[in-house]
Structures are given as C-alpha cells and as structure tokens.
C-alpha positions as CSV (number, residue, x, y, z in Angstrom):
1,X,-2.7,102.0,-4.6
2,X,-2.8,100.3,-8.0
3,X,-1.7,96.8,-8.5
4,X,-0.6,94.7,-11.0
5,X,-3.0,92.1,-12.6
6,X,-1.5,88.8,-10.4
7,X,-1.6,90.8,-6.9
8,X,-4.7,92.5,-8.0
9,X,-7.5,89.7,-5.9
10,X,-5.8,89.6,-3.0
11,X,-5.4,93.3,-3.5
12,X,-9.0,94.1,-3.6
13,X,-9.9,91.2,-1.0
14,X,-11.9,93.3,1.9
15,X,-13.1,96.0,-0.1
16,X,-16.6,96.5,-0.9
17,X,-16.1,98.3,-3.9
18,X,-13.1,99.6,-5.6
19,X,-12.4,102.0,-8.2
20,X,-11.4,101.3,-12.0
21,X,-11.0,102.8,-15.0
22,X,-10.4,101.4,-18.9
23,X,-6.6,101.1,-19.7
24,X,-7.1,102.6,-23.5
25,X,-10.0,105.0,-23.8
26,X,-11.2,108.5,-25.8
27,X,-12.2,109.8,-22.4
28,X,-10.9,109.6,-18.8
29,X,-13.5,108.5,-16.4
30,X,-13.2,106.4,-13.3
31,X,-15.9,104.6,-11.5
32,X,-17.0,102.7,-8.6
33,X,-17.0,99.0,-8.9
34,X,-18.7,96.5,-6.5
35,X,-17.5,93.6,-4.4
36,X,-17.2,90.7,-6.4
37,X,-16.1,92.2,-9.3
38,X,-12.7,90.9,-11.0
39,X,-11.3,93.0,-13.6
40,X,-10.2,92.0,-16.8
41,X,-7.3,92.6,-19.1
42,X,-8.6,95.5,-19.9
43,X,-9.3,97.3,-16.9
44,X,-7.2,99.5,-14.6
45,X,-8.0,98.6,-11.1
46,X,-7.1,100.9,-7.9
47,X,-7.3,99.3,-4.7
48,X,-9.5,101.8,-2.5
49,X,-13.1,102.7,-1.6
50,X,-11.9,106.4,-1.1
51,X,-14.2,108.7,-2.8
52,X,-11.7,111.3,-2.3
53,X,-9.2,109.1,-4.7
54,X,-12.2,108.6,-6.8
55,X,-12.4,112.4,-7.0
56,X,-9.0,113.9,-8.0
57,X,-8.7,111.3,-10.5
58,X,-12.0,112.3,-12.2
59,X,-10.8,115.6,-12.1
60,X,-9.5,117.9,-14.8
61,X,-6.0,118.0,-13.6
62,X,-5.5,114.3,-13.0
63,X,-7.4,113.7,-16.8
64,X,-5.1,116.2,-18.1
65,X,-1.7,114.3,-16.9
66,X,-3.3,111.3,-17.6
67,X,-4.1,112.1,-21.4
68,X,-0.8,113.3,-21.8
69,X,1.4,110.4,-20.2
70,X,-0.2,108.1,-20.2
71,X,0.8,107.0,-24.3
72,X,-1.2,105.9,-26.7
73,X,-2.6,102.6,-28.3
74,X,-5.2,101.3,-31.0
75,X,-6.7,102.1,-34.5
76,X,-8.1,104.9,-32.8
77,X,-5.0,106.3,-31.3
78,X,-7.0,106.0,-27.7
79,X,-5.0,107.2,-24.7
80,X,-3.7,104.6,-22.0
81,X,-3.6,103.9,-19.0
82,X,-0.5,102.9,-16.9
83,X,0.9,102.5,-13.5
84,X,4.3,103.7,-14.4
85,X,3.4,106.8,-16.5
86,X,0.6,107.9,-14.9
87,X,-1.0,106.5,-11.5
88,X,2.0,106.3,-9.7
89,X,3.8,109.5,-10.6
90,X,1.2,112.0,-10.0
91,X,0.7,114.2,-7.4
92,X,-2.4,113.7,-5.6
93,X,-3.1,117.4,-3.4
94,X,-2.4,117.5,0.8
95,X,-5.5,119.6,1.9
96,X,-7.4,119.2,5.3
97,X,-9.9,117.2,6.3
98,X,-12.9,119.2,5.1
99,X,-11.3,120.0,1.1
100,X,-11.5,116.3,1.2
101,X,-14.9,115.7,2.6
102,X,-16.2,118.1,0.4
103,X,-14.3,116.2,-2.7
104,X,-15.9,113.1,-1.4
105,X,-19.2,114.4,-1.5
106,X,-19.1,115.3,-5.0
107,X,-17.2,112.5,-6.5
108,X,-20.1,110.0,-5.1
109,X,-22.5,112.3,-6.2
110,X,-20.6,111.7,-9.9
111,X,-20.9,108.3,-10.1
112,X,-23.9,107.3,-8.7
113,X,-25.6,109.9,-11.1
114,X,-23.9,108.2,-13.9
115,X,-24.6,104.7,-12.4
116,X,-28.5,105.7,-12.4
117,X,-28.8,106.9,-16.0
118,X,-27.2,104.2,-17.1
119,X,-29.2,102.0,-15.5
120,X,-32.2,103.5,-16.7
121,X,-31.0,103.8,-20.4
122,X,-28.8,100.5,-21.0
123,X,-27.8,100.9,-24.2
124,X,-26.6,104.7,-22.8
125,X,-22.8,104.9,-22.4
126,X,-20.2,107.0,-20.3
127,X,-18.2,107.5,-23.8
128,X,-21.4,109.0,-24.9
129,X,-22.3,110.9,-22.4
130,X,-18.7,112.3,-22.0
131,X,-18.4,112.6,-25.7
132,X,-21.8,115.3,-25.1
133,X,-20.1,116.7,-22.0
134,X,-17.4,117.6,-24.3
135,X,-19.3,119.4,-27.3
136,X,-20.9,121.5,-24.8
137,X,-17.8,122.8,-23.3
138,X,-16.7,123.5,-26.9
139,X,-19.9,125.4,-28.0
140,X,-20.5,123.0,-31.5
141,X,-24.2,122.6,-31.6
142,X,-25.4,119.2,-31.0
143,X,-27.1,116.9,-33.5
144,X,-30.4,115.5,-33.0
145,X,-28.7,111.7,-31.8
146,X,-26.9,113.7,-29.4
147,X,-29.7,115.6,-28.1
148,X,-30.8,112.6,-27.5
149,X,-27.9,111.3,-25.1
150,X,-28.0,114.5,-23.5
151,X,-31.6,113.9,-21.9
152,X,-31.0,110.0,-21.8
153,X,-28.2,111.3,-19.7
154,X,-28.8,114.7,-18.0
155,X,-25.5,115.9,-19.4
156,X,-26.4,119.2,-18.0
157,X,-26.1,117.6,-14.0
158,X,-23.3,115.7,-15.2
159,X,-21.5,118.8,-16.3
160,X,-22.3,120.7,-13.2
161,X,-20.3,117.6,-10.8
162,X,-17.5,117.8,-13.3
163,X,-17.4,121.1,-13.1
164,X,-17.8,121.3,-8.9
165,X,-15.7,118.6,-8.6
166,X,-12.6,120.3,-10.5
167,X,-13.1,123.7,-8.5
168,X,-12.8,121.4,-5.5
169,X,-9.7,120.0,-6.6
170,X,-8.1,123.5,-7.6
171,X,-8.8,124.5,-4.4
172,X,-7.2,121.6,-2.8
173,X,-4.0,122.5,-5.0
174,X,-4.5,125.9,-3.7
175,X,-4.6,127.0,-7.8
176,X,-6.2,129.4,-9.6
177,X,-9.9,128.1,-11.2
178,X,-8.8,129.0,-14.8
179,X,-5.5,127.6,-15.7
180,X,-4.7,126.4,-18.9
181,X,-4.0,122.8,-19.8
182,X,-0.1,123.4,-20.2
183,X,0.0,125.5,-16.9
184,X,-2.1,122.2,-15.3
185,X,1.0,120.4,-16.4
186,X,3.8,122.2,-15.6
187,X,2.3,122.6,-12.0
188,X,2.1,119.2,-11.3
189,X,5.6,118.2,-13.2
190,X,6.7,120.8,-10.5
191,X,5.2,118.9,-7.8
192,X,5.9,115.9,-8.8
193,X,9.7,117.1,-8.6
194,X,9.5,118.2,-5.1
195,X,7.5,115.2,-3.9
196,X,10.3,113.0,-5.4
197,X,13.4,115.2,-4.1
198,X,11.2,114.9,-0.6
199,X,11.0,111.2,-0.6
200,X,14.9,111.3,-1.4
C-alpha cells in the first residue's frame, strides 16, 4: 500500500527493501530500494517487498494508466505521480499463484539488471536508458551518444524484461499481447468499475 509522507517510516519499519518511484518524471519506472532508505519529497514510496507489485507497476498497462492520470507538472510538462489518481485506483490483475511467480521472477530480474549497470557506469541513468529503450521501439536511428548508453546499458536485455514482463502481465489480465494504448485504458477503466461496484 502507498502511504503518505508522515505515516511513510513507520510504514516501511520491517521491510528490507521497498519499492519507489519519482512523483514527476518523462518515464515510469519503479525500483527496489534498501532498508534504511528514507524518501524524500520527491519520491513515491510503496510499502512492500513484493516483486510481483514491483512487476505490474513496471508494466506497460500500469505505465499506461499512470502517464495518463496521473497529471502533469514542471517546465517540462513531466507526468506525476499520485496516490489518488493513480496508485490507488488501478486495478492490479487476480491470477494464480504461478502467473505471479513467474511475474516475480522477471521484475527482480529488471531491476537488478538495471541496479548493476548503473553501478558499473555511474554517471549512466534509468531516464537514459529508458529514453534508448524508447527510440528503439520507435525505429528512429540512434545517435552516436546514444549508442553509447545503449552498451553502457545493455538496452537490448533491458528491452527483452520489459518486454517479458508485459506478456506476463497480459497474461495475468487474461488480454490479448497487442492491444493498443486506448484499448489498455478502457480495460482497466472497465475494471476499475467492477472492482468498485464489488467493494460496494
């Protein structure tokens, strides 16, 4: 569960590790952070070590919603990050216990591939990496700085988790592989309805 910034230490008291992502950023990711570590006013904190969380969120339908509700803020018109628009409303998928092993897998498979490249290239960052992932999908030729970050980075590995990951979490939603963005979002709006008229 997410909490808000005065709950958030006893919230994470317990927890090795927890996961967090940036409130405004151009990209989505979420990551894995250690015991010990207190976020700041600029951080989104969730209050699990599930990798399975850690998975669906990194995934293309929970980056989708997120992008699209979650507002927008800065010179750069960056997307945010909110409890009220985003975390808490979506629709994480029911699926059995090995759909969510396998999700597992995968999602610490992400971030620990992303932890070690940045670790071996500090000044390498996930917007870069991310920003590579992204021209690749598109097709547009990379320059030679970019070439760059996609060795530093082994976008190519990175791609293929992102890209296992969200089959995984298709198949959790029981969807098709190769919906459209729109049809991502009407799916889960339509979830997100029943889940609320079954709470009711």
């Amino acid at each position: 569960f997410a909490e808000p910034r005065p709950a958030m230490r006893k919230a994470l008291t317990g927890l090795e590790r927890f996961i967090v992502t940036p409130y405004t950023a151009k990209h989505r990711p979420f990551f894995f952070a250690e015991r010990g570590t207190l976020p700041d006013a600029m951080a989104y904190a969730i209050a699990t070590d599930d990798a399975f969380i850690l998975g669906v969120l990194s995934s293309r339908p929970h980056v989708r919603w997120a992008l699209t509700s979650g507002g927008r803020l800065g010179v750069g018109n960056d997307p945010r990050y909110t409890s009220k628009t985003t975390f808490l409303p979506f629709p994480f998928p029911h699926c059995d216990a090995n759909q969510k092993k396998l999700i597992r897998s995968i999602a610490e498979s992400l971030d620990s591939h992303r932890q070690r490249r940045q670790a071996r290239h500090p000044t390498l960052t996930v917007t870069d990496m991310y920003n590579v992932l992204e021209k690749l999908r598109s097709g547009e030729p990379l320059s030679e700085e970019e070439k760059v970050i996609y060795q530093e980075g082994l976008v190519s590995v990175l791609k293929k988790y992102q890209d296992d990951l969200d089959t995984a979490v298709f198949d959790a939603y029981g969807w098709p592989h190769d919906l459209s963005d729109d049809e991502i979002l009407r799916r889960l709006v339509e979830l997100n309805h029943e889940r609320a008229e079954e709470e009711k």
